[in-house]
C-alpha positions as semicolon CSV with decimal commas, in nm:
position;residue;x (nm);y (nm);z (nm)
1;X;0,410;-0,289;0,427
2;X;0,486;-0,441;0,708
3;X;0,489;-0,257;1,105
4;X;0,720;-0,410;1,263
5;X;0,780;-0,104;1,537
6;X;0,992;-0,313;1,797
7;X;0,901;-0,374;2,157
8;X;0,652;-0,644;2,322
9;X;0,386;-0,543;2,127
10;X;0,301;-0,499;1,738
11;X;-0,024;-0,321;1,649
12;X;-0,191;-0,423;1,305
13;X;-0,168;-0,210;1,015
14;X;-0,370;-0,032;0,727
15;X;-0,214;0,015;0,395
16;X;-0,338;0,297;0,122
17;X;-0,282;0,076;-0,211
18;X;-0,230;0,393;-0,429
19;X;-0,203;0,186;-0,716
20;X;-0,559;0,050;-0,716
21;X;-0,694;0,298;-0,511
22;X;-0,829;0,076;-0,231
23;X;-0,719;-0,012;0,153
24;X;-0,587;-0,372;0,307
25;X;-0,536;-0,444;0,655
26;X;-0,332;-0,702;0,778
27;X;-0,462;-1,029;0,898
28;X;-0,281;-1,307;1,050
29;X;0,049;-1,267;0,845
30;X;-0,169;-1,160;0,523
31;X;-0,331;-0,863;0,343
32;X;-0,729;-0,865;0,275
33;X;-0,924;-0,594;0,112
34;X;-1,133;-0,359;0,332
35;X;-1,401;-0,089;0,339
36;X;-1,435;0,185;0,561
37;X;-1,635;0,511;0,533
38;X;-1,585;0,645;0,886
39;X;-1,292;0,570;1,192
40;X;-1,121;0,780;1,442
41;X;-0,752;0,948;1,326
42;X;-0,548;0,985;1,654
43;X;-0,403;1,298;1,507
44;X;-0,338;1,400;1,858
45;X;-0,066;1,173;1,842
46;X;0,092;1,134;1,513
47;X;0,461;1,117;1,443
48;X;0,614;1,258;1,143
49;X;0,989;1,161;1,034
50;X;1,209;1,027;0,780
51;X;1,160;0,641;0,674
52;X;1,335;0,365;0,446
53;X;1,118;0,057;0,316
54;X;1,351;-0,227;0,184
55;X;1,231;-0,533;0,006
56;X;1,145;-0,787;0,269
57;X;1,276;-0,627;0,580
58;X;1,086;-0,428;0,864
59;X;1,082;-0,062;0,765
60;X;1,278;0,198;0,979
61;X;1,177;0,540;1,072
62;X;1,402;0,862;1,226
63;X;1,143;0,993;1,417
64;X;1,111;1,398;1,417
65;X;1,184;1,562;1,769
66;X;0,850;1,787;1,765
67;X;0,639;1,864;1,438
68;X;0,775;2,024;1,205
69;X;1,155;2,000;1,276
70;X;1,283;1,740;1,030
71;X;1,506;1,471;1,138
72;X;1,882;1,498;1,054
73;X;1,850;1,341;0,661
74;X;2,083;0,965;0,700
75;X;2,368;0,976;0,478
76;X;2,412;0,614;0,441
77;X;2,279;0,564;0,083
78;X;1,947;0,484;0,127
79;X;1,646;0,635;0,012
80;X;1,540;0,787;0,318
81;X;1,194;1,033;0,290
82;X;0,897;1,157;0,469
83;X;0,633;0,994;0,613
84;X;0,359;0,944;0,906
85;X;0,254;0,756;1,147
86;X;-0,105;0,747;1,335
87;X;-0,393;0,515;1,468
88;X;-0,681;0,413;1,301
89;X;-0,999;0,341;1,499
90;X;-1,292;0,139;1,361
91;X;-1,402;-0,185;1,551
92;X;-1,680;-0,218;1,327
93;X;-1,460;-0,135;0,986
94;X;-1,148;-0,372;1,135
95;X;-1,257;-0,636;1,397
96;X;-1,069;-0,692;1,692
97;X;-1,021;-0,415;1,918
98;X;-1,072;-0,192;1,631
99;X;-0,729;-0,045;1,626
100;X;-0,473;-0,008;1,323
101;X;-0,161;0,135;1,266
102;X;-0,107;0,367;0,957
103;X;0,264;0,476;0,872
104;X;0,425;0,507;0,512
105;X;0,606;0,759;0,307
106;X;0,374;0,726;0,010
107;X;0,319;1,074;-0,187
108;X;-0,029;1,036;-0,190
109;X;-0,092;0,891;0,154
110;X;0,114;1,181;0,281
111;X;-0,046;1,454;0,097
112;X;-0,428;1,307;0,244
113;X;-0,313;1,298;0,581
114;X;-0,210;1,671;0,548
115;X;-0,512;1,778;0,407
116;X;-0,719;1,598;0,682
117;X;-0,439;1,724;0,945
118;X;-0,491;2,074;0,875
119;X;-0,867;2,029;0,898
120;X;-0,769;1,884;1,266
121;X;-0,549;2,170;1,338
122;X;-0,832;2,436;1,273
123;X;-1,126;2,261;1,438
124;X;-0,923;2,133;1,770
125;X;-0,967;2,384;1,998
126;X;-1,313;2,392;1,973
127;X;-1,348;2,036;2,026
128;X;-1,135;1,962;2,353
129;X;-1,128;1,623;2,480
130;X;-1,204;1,492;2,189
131;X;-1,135;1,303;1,825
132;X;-1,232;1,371;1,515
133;X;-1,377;1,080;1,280
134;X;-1,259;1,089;0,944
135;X;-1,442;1,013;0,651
136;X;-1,346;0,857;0,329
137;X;-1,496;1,061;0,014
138;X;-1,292;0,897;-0,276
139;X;-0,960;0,896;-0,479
140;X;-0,764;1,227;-0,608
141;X;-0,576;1,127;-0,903
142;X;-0,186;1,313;-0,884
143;X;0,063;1,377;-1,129
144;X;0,414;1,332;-0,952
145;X;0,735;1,424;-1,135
146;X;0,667;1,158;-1,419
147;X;0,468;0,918;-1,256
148;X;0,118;0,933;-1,109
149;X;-0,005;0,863;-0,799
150;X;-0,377;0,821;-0,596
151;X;-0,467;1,045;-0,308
152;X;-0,716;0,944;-0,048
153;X;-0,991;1,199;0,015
154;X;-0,965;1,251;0,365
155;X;-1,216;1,473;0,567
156;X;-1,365;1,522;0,945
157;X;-1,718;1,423;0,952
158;X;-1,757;1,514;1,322
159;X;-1,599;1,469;1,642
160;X;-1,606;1,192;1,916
161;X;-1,546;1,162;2,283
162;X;-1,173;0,959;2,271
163;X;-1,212;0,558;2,329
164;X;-0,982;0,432;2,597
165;X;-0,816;0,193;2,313
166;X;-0,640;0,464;2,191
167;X;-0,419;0,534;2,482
168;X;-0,362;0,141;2,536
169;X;-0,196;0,199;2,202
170;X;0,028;0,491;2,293
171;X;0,167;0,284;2,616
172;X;0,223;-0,006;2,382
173;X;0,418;0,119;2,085
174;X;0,792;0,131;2,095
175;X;0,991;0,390;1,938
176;X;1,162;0,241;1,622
177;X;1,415;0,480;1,565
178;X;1,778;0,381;1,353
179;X;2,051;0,611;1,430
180;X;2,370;0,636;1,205
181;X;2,671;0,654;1,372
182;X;2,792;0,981;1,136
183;X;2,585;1,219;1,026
184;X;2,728;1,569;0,911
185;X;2,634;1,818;1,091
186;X;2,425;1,625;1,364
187;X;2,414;1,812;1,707
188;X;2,616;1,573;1,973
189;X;2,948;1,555;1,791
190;X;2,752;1,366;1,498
191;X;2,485;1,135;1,673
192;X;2,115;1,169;1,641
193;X;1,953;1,287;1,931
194;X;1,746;0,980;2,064
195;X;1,339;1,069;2,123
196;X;1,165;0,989;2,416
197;X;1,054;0,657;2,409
198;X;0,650;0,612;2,472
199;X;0,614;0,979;2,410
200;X;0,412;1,093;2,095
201;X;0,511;1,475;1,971
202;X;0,228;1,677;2,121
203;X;0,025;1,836;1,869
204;X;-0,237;2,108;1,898
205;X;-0,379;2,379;1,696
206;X;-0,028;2,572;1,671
207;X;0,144;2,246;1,568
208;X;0,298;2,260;1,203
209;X;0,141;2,007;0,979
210;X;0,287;1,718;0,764
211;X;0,518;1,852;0,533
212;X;0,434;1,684;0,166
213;X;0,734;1,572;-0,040
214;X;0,905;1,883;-0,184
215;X;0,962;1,763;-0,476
216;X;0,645;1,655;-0,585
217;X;0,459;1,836;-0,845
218;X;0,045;1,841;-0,892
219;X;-0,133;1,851;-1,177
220;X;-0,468;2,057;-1,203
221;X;-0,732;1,799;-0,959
222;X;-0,941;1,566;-1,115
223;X;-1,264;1,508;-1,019
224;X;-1,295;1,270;-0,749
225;X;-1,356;0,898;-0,770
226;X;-1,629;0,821;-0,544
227;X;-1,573;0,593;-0,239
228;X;-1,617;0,196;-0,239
229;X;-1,978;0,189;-0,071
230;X;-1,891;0,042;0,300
231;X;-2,085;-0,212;0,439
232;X;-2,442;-0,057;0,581
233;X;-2,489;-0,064;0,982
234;X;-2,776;0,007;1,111
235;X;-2,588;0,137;1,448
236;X;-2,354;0,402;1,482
237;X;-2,006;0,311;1,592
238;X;-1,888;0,608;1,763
């Protein structure tokens, strides 16, 4: 799905193919395959809200003010629901300058970020100045509603010292944000307030974490699927 998050500048993105329980990145205009065991989750810096995907058109997102407060729900028709956004780190797992940008409303991406969020949110504090690498352990297989989903299994490894491309990216990304002109019961006579642009919700160990869907229901867990084996490297990247 595509990124497209406004401004001067356009980060590439990472996608979490529940369906085949794999990841693509984009490249040049296209989608290829990739393996990663290991990158850096700027969780320091991740924006929750409300987004609507629409069959070849750039997504849009109502960003949440802080954590935890929901956006004002758009009453224009649309399927509006929650979602994420964060940066991926991993020169070694994506070329380039290593960075990626990870934001959908997908059940099962949402529900892996939260676990791995939490995780974040308890072993901050003793970690200051830095950012945790996340590792990839497998698929959880989810039973939503009437439908089934994949869930990445996302966990902290360890913890790194923060690269300097991560807060290139936070001066660079714009703040996509549609605003409906009427919205019942919106404070401002109606309008959505506008965020800040350029400035990512703090988040810390008292932050709230990513809500997951209400309405989603979970079977009993399935054992895990185990991990695509990444590419050996005989140097650590972080």
């Amino acid at each position: 799905m595509p990124l497209n998050l406004g401004g001067g500048s356009f980060t590439p993105h990472i996608r979490w193919m529940a369906s085949t329980s794999s990841w693509s990145i984009s490249v040049e205009g296209n989608q290829q395959p990739v393996m990663w065991q290991e990158c850096i989750f700027d969780f320091a810096n991740i924006k929750t809200g409300l987004g609507v995907f629409s069959e070849g058109m750039a997504p849009e997102w109502i960003w949440d003010i802080v954590l935890g407060q929901r956006a004002v729900q758009p009453t224009d028709g649309r399927e509006w629901k929650p979602g994420f956004h964060v940066h991926m780190f991993s020169p070694q797992s994506f070329g380039g300058d290593g960075l990626r940008e990870f934001a959908t409303t997908g059940v099962g991406a949402t529900r892996g970020i939260n676990v791995a969020y939490e995780a974040f949110e308890q072993q901050a504090a003793a970690n200051p100045g830095m950012v945790p690498v996340v590792r990839f352990d497998g698929v959880r297989p989810l039973r939503i509603g009437k439908g089934n989903t994949n869930e990445p299994i996302l966990a902290i490894a360890r913890w790194a010292p923060r690269p300097p491309a991560l807060d290139a990216a936070l001066s660079e990304v714009a703040q996509p944000v549609t605003q409906p002109s009427t919205v019942p019961g919106a404070p401002g006579g109606g309008q959505l307030p506008a965020p800040v642009a350029s400035q990512p919700a703090p988040v810390g160990p008292a932050a709230v974490p990513v809500a997951p869907p209400p309405t989603a229901t979970v079977a009993a867990p399935a054992a895990p699927t185990a991990a695509p084996a990444p590419v050996p490297s005989t140097t650590p990247e972080f």
